[in-house]
TORKOL-4160 file (C-alpha; in steps of 0.2 Angstrom, whole numbers, padded with zeros to 4 digits, m for minus):
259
<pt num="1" X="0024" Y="m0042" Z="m0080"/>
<pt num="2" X="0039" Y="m0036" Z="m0067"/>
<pt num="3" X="0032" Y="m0048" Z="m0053"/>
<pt num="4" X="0023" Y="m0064" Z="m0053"/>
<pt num="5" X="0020" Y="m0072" Z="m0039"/>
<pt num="6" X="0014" Y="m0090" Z="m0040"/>
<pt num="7" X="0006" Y="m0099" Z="m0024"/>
<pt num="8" X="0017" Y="m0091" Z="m0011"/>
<pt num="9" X="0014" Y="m0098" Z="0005"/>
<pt num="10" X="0024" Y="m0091" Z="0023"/>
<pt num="11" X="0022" Y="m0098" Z="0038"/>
<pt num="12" X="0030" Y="m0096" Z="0053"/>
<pt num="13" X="0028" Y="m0110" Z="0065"/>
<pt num="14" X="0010" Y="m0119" Z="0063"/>
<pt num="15" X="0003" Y="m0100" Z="0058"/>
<pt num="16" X="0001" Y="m0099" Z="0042"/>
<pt num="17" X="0002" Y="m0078" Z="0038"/>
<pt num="18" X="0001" Y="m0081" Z="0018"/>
<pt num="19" X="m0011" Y="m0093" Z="0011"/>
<pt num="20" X="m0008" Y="m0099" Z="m0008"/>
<pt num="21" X="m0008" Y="m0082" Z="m0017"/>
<pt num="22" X="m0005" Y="m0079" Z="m0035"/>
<pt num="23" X="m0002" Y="m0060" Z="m0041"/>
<pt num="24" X="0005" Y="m0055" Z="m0056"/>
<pt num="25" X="0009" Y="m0032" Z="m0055"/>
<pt num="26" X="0014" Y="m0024" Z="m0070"/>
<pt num="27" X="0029" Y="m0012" Z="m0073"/>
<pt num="28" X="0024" Y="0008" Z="m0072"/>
<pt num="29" X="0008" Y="0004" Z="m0062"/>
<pt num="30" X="0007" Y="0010" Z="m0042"/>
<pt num="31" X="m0001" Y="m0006" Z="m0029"/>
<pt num="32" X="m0007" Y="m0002" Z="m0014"/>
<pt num="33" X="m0010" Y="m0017" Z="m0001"/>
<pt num="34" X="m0024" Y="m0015" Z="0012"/>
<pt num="35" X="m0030" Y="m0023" Z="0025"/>
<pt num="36" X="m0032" Y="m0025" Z="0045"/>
<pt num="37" X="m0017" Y="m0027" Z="0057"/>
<pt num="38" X="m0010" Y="m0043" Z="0054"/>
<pt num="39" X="m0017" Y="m0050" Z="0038"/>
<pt num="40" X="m0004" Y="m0053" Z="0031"/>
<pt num="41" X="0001" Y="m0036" Z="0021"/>
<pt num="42" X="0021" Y="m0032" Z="0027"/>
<pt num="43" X="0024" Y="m0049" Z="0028"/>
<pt num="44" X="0020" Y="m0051" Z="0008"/>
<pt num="45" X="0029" Y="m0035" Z="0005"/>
<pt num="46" X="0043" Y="m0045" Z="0015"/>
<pt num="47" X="0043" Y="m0057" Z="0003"/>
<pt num="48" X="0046" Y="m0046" Z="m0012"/>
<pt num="49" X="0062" Y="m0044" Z="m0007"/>
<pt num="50" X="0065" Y="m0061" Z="0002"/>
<pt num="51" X="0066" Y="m0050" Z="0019"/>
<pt num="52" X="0055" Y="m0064" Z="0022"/>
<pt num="53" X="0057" Y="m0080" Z="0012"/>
<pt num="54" X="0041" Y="m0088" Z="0008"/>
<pt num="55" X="0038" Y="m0107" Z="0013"/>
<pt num="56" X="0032" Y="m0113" Z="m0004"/>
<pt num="57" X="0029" Y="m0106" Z="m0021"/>
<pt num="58" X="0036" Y="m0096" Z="m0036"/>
<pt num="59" X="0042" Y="m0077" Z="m0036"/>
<pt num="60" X="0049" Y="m0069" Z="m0053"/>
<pt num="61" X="0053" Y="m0055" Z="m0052"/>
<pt num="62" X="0061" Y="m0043" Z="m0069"/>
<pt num="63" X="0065" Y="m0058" Z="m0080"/>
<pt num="64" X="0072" Y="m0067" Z="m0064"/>
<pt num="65" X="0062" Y="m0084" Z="m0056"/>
<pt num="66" X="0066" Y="m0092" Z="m0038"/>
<pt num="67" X="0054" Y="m0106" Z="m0032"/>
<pt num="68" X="0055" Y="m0108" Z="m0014"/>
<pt num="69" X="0052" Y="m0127" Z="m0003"/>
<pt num="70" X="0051" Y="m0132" Z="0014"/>
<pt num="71" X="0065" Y="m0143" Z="0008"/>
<pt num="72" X="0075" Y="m0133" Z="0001"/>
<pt num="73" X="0087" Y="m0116" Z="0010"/>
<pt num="74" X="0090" Y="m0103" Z="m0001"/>
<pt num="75" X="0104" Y="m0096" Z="m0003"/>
<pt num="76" X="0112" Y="m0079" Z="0000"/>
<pt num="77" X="0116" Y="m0079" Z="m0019"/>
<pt num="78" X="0097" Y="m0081" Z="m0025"/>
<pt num="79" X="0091" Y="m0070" Z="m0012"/>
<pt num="80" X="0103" Y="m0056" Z="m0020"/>
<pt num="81" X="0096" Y="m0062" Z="m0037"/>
<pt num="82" X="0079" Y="m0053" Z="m0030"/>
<pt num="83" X="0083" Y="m0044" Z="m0019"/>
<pt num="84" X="0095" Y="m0031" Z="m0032"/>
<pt num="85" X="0078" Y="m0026" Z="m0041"/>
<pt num="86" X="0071" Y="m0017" Z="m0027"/>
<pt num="87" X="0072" Y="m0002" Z="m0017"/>
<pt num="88" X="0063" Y="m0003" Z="0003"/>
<pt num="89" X="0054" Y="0012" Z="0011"/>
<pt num="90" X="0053" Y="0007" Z="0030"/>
<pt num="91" X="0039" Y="0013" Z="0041"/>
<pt num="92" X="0053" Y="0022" Z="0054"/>
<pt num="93" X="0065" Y="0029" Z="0042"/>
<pt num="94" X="0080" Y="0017" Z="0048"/>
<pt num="95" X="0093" Y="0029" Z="0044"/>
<pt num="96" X="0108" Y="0029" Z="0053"/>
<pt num="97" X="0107" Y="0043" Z="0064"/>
<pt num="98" X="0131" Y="0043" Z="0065"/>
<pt num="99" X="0130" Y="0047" Z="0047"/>
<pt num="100" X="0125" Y="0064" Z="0038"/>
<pt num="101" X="0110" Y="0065" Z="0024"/>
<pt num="102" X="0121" Y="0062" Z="0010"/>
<pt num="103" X="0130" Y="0050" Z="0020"/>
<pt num="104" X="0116" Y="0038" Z="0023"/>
<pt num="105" X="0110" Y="0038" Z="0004"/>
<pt num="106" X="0131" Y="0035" Z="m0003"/>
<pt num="107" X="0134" Y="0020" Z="0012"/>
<pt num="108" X="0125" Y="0008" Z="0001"/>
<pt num="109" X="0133" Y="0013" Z="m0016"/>
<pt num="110" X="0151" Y="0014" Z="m0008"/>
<pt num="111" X="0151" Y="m0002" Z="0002"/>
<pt num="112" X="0138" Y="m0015" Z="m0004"/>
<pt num="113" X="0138" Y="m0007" Z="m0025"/>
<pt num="114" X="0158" Y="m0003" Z="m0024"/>
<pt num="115" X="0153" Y="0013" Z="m0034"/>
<pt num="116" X="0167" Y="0027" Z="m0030"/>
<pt num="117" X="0164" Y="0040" Z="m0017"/>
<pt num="118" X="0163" Y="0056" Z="m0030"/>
<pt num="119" X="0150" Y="0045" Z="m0042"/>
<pt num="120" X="0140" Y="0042" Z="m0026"/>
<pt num="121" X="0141" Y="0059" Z="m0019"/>
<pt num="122" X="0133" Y="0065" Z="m0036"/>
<pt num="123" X="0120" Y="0050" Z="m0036"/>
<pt num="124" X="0115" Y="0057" Z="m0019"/>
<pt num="125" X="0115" Y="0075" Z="m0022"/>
<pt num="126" X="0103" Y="0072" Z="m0037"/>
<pt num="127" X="0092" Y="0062" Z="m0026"/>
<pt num="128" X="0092" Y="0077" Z="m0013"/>
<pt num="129" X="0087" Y="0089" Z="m0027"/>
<pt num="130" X="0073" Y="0075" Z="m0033"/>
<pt num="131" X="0066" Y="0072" Z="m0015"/>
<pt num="132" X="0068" Y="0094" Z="m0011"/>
<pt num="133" X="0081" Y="0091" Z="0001"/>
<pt num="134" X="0097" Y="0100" Z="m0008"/>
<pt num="135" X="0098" Y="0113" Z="0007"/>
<pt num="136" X="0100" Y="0096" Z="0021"/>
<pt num="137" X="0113" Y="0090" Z="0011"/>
<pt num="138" X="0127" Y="0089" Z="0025"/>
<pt num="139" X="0113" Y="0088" Z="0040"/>
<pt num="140" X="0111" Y="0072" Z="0053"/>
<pt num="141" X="0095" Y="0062" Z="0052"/>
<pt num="142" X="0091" Y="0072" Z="0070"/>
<pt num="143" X="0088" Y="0089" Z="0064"/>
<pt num="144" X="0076" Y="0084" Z="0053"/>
<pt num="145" X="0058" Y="0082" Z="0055"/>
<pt num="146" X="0049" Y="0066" Z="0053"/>
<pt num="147" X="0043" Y="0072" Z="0034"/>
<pt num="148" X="0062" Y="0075" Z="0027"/>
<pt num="149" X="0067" Y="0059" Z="0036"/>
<pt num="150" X="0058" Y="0049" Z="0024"/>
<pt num="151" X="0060" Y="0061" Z="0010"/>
<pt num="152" X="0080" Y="0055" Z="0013"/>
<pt num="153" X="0074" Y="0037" Z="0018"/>
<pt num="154" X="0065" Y="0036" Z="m0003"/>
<pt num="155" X="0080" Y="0044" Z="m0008"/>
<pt num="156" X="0092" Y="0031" Z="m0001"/>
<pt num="157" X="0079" Y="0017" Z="m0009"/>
<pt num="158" X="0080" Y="0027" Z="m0026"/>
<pt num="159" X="0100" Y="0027" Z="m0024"/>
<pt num="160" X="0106" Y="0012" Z="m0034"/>
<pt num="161" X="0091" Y="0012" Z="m0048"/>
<pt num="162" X="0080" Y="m0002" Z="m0041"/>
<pt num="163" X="0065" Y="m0009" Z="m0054"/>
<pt num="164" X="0054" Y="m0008" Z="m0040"/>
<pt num="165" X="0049" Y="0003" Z="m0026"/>
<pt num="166" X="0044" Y="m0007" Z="m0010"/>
<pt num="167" X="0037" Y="0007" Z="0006"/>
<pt num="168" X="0030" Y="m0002" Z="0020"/>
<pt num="169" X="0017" Y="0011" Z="0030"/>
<pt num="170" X="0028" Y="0025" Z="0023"/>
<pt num="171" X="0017" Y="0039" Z="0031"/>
<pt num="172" X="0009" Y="0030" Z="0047"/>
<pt num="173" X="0022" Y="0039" Z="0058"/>
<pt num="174" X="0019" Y="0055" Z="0052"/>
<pt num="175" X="0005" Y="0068" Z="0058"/>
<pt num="176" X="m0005" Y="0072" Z="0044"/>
<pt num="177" X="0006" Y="0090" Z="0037"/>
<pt num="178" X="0023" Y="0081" Z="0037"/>
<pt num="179" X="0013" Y="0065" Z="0026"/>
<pt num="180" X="0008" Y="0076" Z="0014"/>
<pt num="181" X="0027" Y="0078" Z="0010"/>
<pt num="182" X="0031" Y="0059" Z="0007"/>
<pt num="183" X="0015" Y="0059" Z="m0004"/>
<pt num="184" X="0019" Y="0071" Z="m0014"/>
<pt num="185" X="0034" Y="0064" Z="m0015"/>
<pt num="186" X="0029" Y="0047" Z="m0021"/>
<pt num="187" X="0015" Y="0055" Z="m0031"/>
<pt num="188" X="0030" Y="0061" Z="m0043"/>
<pt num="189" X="0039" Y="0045" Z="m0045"/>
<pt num="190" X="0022" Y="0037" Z="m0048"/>
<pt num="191" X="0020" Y="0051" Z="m0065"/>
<pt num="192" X="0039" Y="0047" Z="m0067"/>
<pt num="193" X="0033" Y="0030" Z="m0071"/>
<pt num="194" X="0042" Y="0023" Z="m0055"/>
<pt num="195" X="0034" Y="0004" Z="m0052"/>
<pt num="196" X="0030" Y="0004" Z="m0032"/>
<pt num="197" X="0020" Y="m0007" Z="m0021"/>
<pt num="198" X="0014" Y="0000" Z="m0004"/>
<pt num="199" X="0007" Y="m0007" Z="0012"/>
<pt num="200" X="m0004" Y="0006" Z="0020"/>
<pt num="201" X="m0018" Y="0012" Z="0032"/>
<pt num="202" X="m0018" Y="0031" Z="0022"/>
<pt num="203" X="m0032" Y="0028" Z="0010"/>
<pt num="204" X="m0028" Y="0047" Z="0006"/>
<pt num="205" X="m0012" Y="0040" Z="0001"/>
<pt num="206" X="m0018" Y="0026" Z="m0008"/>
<pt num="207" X="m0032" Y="0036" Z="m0018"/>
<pt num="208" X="m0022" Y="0047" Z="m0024"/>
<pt num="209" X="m0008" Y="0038" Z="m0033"/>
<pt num="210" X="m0014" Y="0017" Z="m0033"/>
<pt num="211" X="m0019" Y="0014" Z="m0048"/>
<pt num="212" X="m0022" Y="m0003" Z="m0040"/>
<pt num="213" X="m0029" Y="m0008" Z="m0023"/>
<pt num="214" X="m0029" Y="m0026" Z="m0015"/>
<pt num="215" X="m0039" Y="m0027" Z="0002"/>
<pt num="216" X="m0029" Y="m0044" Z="0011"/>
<pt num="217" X="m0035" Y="m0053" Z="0028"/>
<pt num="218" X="m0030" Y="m0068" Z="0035"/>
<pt num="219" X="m0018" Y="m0070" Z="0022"/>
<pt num="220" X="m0029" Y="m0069" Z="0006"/>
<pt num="221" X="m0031" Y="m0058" Z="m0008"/>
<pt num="222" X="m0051" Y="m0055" Z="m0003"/>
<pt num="223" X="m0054" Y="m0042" Z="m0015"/>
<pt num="224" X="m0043" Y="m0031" Z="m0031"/>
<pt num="225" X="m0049" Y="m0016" Z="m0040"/>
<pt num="226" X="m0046" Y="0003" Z="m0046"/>
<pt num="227" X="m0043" Y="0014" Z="m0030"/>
<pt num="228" X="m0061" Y="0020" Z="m0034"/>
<pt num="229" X="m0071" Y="0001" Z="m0034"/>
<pt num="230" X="m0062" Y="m0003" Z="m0020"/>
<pt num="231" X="m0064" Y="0013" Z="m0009"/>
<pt num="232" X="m0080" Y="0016" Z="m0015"/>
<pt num="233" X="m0092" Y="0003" Z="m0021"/>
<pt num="234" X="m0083" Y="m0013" Z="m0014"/>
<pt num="235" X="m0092" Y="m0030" Z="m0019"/>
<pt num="236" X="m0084" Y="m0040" Z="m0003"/>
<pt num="237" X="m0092" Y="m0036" Z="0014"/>
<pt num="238" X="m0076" Y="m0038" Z="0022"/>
<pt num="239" X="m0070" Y="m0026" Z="0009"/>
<pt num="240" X="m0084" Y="m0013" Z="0014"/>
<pt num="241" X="m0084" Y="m0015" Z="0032"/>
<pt num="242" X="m0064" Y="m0012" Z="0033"/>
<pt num="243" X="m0064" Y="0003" Z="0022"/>
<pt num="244" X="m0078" Y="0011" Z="0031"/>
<pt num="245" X="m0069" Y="0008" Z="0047"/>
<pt num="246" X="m0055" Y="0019" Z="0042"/>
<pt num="247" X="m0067" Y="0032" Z="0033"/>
<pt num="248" X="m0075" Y="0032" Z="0051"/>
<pt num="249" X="m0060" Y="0035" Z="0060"/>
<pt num="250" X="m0055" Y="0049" Z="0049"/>
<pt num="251" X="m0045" Y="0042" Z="0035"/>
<pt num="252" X="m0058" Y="0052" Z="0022"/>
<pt num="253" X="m0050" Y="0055" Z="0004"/>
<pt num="254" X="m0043" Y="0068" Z="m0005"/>
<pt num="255" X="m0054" Y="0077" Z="m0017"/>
<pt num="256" X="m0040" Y="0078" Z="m0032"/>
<pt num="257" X="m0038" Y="0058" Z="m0029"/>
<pt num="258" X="m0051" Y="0058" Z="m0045"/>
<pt num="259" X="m0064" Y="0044" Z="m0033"/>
């Protein structure tokens, strides 16, 4: 398995946002987290990559194990130990709107990786061509649309070669032409074989590339399936009630999504 999570815990204060969950996710496969506002869904992402470190439990994650205590403060070392096999996809790009396309995707390799400036400009112009952004190349994060901001946003994620994709809501500020972008996007790295783990409200998204699909409130796992159980014959009634919600409110599914 890539990940394995044992028991993790995360509270902040007396709330507790993350209740005992196990999960173990599988290298090449696409997860897709579900679930209501606040249930617990980014926070776990979070804690993939120790942007959030849990209270309690295991995480192991390629080969590499932290367990985490009240007791104990992790360090910045360990954190780095996780943190370096994965690549984050933020809801609202993040880029830094003082630096051009390629500029955004090299700042990482040049100053965190110490790769040199002509190895990262070809790291970046590969990604450009991978994500269809060749022709922005020299462009600032404001004369793009909201689509090719994220396109530059994965290819910044993809730069230094992480294990594991993290994308947290990667579509939800985008109006339905410029999401179709990122999807097909990630519907490529998903057929590369790329391992990626979503939070998101786009069941279109996450029928059409999840290979597996994890409906979370209050901080539970409540149900896991195949995108098609879960969107379509789901065995928990909270399951049922929230999918139908958001088919409700528009959220139907695409018809090549195979559910």
């Amino acid at each position: 398995m890539m990940i394995e999570l044992k028991n993790i815990v995360k509270k902040f204060g007396d709330h507790t946002v993350l209740d005992n969950i196990s999960l173990s996710i599988a290298e090449g496969s696409v997860t897709a987290f579900i679930g209501p506002s606040g249930a617990g869904k980014s926070t776990l992402l979070r804690c993939l990559n120790l942007l959030e470190v849990p209270t309690s439990g295991d995480i192991e994650i390629a080969g590499d194990r932290l367990s985490f205590s009240p007791e104990r403060k992790v360090s910045q070392k360990e954190i780095h130990l996780i943190r370096r096999h994965s690549g984050m996809v933020f809801q609202n790009f993040q880029l830094f709107p003082h630096r051009t396309v390629t500029e955004n995707i090299t700042e990482g390799l040049i100053t965190v990786q110490k790769w040199p400036k002509e190895k990262a400009r070809e790291r970046a112009k590969q990604l450009l061509e991978k994500v269809g952004l060749s022709q922005k190349a020299d462009a600032w994060p404001a004369t793009l649309s909201g689509g090719q901001q994220q396109r530059v946003a994965i290819a910044r994620a993809l730069a230094p070669s992480p294990k594991i994709l993290l994308c947290d809501e990667p579509t939800s500020a985008l109006d339905p032409e410029l999401s179709g972008e990122v999807v097909d996007v990630l519907a490529q790295l998903a057929k590369e074989g790329t391992t990626m783990i979503m939070v998101t409200h786009d069941l279109r998204l996450a029928s059409r590339i999840a290979e597996d699909v994890l409906f979370i409130d209050n901080g539970v796992i409540v149900e896991r399936g195949t995108a098609q159980a879960i969107f379509r014959s789901p065995k928990e009634e909270r399951t049922r009630r929230f999918v139908n919600t958001l088919t409700h409110e528009g959220q139907g599914f695409s018809q090549g999504a195979g559910i």
